[in-house]
N, C-alpha and C positions, 0 to 999 in steps of 0.2 A: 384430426378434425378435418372432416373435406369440406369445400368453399359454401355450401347451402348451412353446415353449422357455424363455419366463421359469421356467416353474411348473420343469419338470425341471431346469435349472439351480440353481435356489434348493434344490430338493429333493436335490442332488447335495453343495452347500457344506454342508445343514443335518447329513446324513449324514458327510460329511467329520468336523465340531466334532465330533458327538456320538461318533464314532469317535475321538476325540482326534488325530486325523491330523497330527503337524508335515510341512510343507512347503507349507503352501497360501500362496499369493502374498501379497506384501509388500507390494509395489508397488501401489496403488490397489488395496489388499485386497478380495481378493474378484474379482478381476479375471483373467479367465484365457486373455487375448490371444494370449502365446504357444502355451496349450496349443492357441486354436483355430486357430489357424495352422499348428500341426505336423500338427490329425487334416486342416488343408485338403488340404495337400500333401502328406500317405498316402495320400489319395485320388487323387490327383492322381496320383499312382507305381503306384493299386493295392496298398496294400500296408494288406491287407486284417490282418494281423498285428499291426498299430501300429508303434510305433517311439519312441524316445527322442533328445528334443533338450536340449542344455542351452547356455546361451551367457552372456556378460557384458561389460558394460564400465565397464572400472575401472581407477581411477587412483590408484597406489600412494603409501606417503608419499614416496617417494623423487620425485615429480612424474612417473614413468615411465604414461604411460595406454598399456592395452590394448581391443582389440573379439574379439569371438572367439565363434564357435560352431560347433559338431557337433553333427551329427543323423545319425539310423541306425536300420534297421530290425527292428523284434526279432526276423525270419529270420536278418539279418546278425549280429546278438551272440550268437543264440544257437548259430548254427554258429560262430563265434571259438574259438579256442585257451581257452580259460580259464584253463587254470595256464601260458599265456603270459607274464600279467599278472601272477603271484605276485611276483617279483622286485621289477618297482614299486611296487608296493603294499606288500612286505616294509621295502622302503624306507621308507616313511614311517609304519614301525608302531612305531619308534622315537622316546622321546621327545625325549632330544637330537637326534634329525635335524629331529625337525618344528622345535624352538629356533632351531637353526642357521636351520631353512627363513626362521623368522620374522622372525628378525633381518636374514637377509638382503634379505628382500623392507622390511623396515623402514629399510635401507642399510648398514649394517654389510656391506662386501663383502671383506676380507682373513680372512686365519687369523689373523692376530696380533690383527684387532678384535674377532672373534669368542675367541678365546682368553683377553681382559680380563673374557669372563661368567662368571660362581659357575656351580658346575654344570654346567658343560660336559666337565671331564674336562683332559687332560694334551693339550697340541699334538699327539702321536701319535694318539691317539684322537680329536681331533677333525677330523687328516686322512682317519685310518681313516671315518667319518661323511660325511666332502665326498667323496671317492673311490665311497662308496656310492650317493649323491644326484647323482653327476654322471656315475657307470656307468649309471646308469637313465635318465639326462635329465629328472631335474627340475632339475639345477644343470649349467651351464659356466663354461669360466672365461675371462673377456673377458681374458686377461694380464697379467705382474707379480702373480700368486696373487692377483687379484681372480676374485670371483664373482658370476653372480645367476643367476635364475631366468629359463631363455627366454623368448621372447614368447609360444610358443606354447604354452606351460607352464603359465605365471600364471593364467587363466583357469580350467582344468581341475583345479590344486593350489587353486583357491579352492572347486570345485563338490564337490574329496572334500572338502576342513573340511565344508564344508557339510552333506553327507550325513553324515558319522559325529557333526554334533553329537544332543545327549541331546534 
């Protein structure tokens, strides 16, 4: 990198802090491998628009590991359905859902174990919540009323916490 992309770089993170920006990389802070990566291969497509990539790999308590990424062009999301995505999202704007979500992904995978938490409500209402989260596919149920969270699920149900933390 010669001194004009140091200087803009640095001048871009200093910019970032003093804007108080949450989101800047965690990972060898300050470090922004992936984002150079995504504007490589915009380039690389021509897609003079930008685009948005987000990915992860992570390994649950339950010992389950996922890899996972999607990327997409901001032509493509911005011509999307938008109130396509209402329903999923409505899905997990519930508190007892995201609960349930957690517990689940924590190992807690029946109604009956999830049903022993404070706070979750009556066995009817907490089907009525699994029924919700497994009509949208953030939840199935591997059989005998077990549940978890798909594979291809995990990753993308970690990147909304993410975004809606404070």
């Amino acid at each position: 990198m010669d001194f004009e992309e140091r200087v803009a770089d640095l001048e871009r993170r200093l910019a970032a802090l003093e804007a108080g920006r949450r989101g800047a990389p965690r990972i060898d802070e300050g470090d922004f491998w992936a984002l150079e990566g995504l504007k490589d291969r915009l380039a690389e497509l021509g897609a003079d628009d930008g685009g948005v990539l987000f990915t992860g790999a992570v390994r649950l308590p339950t010992g389950e590991r996922y890899e996972w990424q999607y990327g997409t062009t901001t032509r493509e999301l911005l011509g999307d359905d938008w109130p396509a995505a209402a329903e999923a999202l409505a899905a997990l704007g519930h508190p007892v859902r995201l609960r349930l979500l957690r517990e689940i992904v924590g190992g807690r995978r029946t109604a009956a174990e999830l049903a022993e938490l404070d706070g979750v409500g009556t066995t009817g209402q907490i089907y009525h919540h699994l029924r919700q989260l497994t009509g949208t596919g953030w939840l199935h149920t591997t059989g005998r009323g077990r549940y978890e969270v798909p594979p291809g699920r995990a990753v993308p149900l970690l990147v909304v916490l993410s975004a809606a933390r404070p």
